[in-house]
C-alpha positions in Angstrom: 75.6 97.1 115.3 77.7 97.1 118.6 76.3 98.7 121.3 72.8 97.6 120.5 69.9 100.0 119.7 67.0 98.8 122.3 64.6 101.0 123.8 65.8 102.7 127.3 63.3 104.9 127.4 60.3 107.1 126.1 60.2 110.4 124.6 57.0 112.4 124.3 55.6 114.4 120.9 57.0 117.2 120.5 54.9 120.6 119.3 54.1 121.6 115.7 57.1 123.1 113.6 57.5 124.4 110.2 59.3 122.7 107.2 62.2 125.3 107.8 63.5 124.2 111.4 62.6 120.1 110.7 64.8 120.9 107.9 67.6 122.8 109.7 67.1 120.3 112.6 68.0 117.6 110.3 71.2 119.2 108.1 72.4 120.3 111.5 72.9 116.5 112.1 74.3 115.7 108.9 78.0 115.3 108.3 79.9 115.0 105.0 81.4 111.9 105.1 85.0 111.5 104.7 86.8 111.8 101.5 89.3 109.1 100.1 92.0 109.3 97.5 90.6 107.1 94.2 92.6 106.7 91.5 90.9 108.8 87.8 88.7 105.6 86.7 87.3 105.4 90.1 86.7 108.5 90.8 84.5 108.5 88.1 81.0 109.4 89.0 81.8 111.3 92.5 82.7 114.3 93.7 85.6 116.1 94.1 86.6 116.6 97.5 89.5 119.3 96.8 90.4 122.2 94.8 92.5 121.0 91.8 95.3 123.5 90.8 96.9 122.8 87.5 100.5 121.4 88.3 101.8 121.9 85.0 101.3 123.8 82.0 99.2 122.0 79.3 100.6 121.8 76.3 103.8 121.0 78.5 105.5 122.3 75.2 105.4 123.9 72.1 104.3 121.2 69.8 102.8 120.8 66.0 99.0 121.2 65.1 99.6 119.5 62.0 101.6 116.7 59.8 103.9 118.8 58.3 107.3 121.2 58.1 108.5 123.4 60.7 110.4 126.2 59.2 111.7 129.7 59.8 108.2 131.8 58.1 110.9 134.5 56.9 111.9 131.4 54.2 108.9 130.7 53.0 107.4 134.8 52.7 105.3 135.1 49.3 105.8 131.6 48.6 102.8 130.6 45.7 102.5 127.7 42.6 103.9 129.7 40.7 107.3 130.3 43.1 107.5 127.9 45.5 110.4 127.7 48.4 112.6 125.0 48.2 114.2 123.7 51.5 116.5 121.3 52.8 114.8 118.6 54.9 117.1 118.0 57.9 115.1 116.2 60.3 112.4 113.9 61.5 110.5 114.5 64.2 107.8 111.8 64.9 105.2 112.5 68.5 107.6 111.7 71.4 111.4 112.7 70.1 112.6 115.6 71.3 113.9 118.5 69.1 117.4 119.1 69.6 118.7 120.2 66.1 118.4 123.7 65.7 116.5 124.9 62.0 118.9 127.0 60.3 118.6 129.3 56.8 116.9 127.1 54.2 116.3 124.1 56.3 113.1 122.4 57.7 112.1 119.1 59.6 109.9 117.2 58.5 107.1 116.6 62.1 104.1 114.8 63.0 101.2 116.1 64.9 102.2 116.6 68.5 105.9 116.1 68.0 107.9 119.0 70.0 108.8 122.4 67.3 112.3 122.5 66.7 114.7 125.3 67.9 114.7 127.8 65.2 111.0 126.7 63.4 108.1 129.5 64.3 105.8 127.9 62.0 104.4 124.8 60.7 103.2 124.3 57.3 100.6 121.5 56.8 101.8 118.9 54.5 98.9 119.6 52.1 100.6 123.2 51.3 103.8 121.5 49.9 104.9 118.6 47.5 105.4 116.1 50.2 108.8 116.1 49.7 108.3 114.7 45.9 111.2 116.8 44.2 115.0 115.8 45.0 115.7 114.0 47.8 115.8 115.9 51.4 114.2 118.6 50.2 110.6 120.0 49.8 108.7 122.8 48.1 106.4 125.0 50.0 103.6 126.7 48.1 102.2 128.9 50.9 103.2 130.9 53.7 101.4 130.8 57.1 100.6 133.1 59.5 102.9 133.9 62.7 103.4 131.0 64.7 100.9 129.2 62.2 100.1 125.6 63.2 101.9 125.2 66.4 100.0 124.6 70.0 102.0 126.9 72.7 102.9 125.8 75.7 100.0 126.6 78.5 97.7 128.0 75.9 95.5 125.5 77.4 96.4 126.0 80.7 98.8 127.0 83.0 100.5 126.3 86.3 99.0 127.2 89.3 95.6 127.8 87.3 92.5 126.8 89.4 90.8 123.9 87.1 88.3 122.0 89.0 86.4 123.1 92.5 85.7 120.7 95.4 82.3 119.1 94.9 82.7 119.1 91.1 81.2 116.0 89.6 83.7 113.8 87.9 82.1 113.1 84.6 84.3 112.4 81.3 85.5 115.6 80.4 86.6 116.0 84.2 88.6 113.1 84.2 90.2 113.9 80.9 91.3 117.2 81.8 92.9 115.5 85.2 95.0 112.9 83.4 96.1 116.0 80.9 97.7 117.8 83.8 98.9 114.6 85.2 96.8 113.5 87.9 96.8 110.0 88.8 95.2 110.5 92.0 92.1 112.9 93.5 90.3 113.1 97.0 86.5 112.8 96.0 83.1 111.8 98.3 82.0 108.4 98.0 78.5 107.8 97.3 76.2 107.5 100.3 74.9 104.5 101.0 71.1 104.6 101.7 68.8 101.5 102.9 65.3 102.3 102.3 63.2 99.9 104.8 58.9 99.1 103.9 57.0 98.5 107.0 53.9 97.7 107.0 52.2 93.3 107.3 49.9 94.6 104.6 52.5 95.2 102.2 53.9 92.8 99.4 56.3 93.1 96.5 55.1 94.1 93.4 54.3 91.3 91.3 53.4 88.8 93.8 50.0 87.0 94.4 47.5 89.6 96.6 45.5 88.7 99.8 43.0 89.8 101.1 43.6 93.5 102.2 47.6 93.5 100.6 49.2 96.0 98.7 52.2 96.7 96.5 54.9 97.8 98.3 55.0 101.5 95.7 57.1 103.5 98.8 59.9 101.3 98.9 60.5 101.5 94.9 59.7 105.2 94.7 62.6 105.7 97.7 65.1 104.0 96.0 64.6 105.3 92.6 64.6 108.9 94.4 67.8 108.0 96.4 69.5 107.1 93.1 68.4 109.8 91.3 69.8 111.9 93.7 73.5 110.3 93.4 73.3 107.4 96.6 73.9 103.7 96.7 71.1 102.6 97.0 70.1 99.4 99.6 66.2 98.4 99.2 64.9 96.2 101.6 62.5 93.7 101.3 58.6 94.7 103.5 59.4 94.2 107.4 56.5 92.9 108.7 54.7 95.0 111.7 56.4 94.0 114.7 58.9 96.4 117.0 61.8 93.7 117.1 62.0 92.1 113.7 62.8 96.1 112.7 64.8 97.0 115.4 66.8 93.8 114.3 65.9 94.7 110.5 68.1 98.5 111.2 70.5 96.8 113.1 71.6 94.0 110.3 71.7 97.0 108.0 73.7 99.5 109.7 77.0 98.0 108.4 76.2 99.0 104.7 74.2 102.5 105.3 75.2 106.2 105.8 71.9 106.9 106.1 68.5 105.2 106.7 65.2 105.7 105.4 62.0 103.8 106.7 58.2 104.6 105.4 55.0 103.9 107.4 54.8 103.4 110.9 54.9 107.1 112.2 51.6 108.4 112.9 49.6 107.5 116.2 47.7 104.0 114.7 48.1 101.0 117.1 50.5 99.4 114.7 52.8 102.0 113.9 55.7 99.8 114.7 58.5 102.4 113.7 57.2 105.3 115.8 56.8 102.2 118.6 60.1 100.3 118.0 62.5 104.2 117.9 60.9 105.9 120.3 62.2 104.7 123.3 66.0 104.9 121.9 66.2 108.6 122.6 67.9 109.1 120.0 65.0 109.7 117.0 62.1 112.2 117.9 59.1 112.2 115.7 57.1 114.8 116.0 54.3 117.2 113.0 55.7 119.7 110.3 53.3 121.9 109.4 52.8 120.9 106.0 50.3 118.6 103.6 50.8 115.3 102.3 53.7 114.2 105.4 52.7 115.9 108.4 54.2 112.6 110.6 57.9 113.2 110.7 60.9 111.4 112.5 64.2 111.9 112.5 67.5 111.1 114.4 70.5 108.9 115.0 70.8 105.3 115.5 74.2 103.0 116.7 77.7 103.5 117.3 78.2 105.3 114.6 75.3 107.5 114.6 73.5 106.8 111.3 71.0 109.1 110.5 67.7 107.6 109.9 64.7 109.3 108.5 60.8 108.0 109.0 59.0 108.5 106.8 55.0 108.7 106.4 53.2 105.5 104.7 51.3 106.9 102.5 53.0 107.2 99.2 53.1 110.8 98.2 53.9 112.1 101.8 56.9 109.5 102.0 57.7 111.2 98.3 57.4 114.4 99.4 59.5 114.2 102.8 62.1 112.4 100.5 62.2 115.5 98.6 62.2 117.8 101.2 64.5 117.0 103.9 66.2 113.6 102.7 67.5 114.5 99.6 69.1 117.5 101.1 70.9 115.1 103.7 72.0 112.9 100.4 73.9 116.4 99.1 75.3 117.7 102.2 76.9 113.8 102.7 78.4 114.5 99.5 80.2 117.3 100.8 78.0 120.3 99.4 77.2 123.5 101.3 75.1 125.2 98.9 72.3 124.2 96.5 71.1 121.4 99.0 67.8 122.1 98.2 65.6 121.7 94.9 65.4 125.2 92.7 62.4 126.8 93.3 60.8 129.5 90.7 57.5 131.6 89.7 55.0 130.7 87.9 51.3 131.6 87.0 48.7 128.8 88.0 46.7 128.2 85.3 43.6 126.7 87.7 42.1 127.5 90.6 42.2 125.1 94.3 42.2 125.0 97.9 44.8 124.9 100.4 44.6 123.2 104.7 44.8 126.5 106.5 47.7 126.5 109.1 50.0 124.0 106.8 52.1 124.8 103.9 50.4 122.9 100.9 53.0 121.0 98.2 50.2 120.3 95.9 51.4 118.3 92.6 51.4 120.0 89.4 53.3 120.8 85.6 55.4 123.6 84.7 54.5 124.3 81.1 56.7 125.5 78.5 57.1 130.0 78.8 54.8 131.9 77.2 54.8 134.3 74.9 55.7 137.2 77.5 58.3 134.9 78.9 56.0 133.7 82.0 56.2 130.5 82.8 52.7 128.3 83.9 52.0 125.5 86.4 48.8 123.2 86.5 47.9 121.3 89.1 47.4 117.7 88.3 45.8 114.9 90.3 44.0 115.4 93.5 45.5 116.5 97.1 45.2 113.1 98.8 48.3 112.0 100.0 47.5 108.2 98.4 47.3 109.5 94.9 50.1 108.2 92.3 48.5 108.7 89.4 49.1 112.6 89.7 52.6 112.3 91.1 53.3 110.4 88.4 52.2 113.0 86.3 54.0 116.0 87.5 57.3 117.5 87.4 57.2 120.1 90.1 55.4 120.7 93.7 53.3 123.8 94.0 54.2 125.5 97.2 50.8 127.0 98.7 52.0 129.4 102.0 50.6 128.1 105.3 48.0 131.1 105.5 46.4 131.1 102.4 43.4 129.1 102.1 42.8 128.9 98.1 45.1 129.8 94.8 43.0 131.6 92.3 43.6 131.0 88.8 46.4 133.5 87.4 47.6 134.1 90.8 51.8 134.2 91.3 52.7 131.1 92.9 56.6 129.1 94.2 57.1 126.0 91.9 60.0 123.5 93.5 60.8 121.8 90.1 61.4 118.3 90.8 64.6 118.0 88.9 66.3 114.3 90.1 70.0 114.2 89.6 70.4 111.1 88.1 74.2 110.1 87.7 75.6 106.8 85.7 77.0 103.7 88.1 74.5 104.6 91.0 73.3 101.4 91.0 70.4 99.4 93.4 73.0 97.2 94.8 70.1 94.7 95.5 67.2 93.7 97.5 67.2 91.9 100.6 
């Protein structure tokens, strides 16, 4: 990172604030990034970054529904076994010939599904209402008559010009991309995938799977980041445990600033004599840290780091405040990158709690719990699950949804009303964790 990201100075704790202005604090630093033109294949996955207006009608023509005959219906009215019309087969009209020859009096061509209706035809018969051209040759018997312009696809009955099909921040699945090569796009402006590096600190940490020493500890935050931060649409760049020392992280963000729109560390923050991330971004000036009124993740950073002002988050250690800030305030970032405006945050909904527990007075509780399928009456019930400690996996694991206690109530009673933030993780195909380093 040119310009270098060393301490200059030091920046004192700021006061006590609510989730709602650390929140706004941090979208009102976020920018979409810049969208790119990607051809249909690689767009795939991403989101639209314009409004698409249909440039042509689809079908572009009239065209055949069916293997068949296209004739003039008033020739073939009444037409049954027993009396069957017999008409002159003039022409051929395979998918991708055009249909010059006009259909007179008695006559019909013979067309294949998609092939362009003849001048004169306004209706096709399938080829299983006729002899398949069996009798004499160039001619065929039709047994029944179809309706008004049976069997023929008109043009722009699917769509038509100038018809809004697809709004900016659409994700591209599939059916997207189909309906963008129908009306003939090659090309489409979309917002690439944010780029997220999720950084463990912490000398007591070591990856999953490895031998453990005394006092050591799965590194639990750094997966649960990056499975978040793909669930929620981002590239995702996990990092291997930095160690508890000032530079070996300063030099850790700096190495990964080249790859990241956005960084996310975890541990560090809080006032312990080794809480090397608060210690090593303080003094840039540039990331405050600060207390949101709210339990598990009280210790919160945020700001900008390098030339290029990457936002970095910091995140608390323990696992389910480092979960929970993720949900609340990092994940938003992810979807305004992406160029969204609206539904940045997690739907939140009401529900009866089905047991009774306390609440921290003066912080806004996100206690962990399971909505349950609605009731009879239509109501739909939360449990809580697991206890409130902030180290506590097992009930994280557990639930699907956060149980938003208000920062003045003390206790939720059992059949009281209570918010419900469903934890609903947008998990999108080719999001992939690029790798560890």
């Amino acid at each position: 990172m040119s310009g270098g990201i060393h301490p200059t100075d030091q920046r004192g704790p700021t006061a006590m604030r609510s989730v709602e202005q650390h929140l706004a604090d941090v979208l009102s630093r976020i920018r979409p990034l810049p969208p790119f033109e990607q051809h249909l294949l690689d767009a795939h996955g991403h989101r639209l970054a314009e409004d698409v207006i249909a440039p042509r009608d689809v079908p572009l023509f009239d065209n055949s529904a069916m293997d068949g005959y296209a004739v003039r219906r008033i020739d073939v009215l009444g037409v049954d076994d027993e009396r069957p019309a017999l008409l002159t087969v003039t022409q051929e009209l395979p998918a991708g010939v055009a249909a010059n020859v006009e259909i007179g009096p008695g006559a019909c061509a013979r067309i294949m599904t998609g092939a362009p209706v003849p001048p004169g035809a306004d209706a096709v018969v399938p080829v299983e209402w006729t002899d398949g051209g069996a009798g004499a040759e160039g001619t065929v018997r039709i047994y029944r008559t179809p309706e008004p312009g049976g069997h023929i696809r008109r043009t722009g009955e699917d769509v038509r010009v100038g018809q809004p099909l697809l709004s900016a921040g659409t994700l591209l699945g599939a059916r997207q991309i189909g309906l963008l090569a129908a009306v003939g796009r090659d090309l489409v402006a979309v917002r690439p995938s944010p780029r997220v590096v999720i950084i463990s600190t912490g000398s007591e940490l070591v990856e999953p799977g490895a031998p453990l020493g005394p006092g050591q500890i799965p590194d639990a935050n750094g997966y649960t980041l990056a499975a978040a931060a793909r669930e929620a649409g981002a590239v995702v760049y996990r990092v291997g445990v930095v160690a508890d020392d000032a530079k070996l992280l300063l030099d850790t963000i700096e190495d990964q600033l080249i790859r990241a729109d956005l960084v996310v560390t975890t541990g560090g923050v809080s006032v312990g004599a080794y809480d090397v991330v608060k210690e090593a971004l303080t003094g840039l000036g540039t990331v405050e840290f600060g207390r949101v009124a709210m339990q598990p993740g009280m210790p919160q950073g945020f700001g900008v780091v390098g030339v290029e002002e990457i936002p970095i988050f910091t995140l608390p250690g323990n696992p389910v405040s480092a979960y929970v800030g993720f949900e609340l305030f990092v994940r938003p970032a992810i979807r305004k990158l992406f160029g969204r405006e609206e539904d940045l945050q997690h739907t939140v909904v009401e529900a009866v709690c089905t047991a009774a527990f306390d609440s921290p007075p003066g912080r806004r509780q996100y206690a962990r719990g399971a909505v349950q399928p609605a009731a009879a009456d239509g109501r739909i019930e939360v449990r809580p699950v697991g206890g409130s400690g902030s180290h506590l996996m097992g009930g994280l694991a557990q639930a699907n949804c956060l149980i938003v206690v208000p920062e003045a109530q003390i206790r939720v009673e059992r059949g009281d009303l209570v918010s419900v933030v469903l934890l609903d993780g947008e998990s999108r195909g080719g999001s992939a964790l690029a790798g560890d380093r």
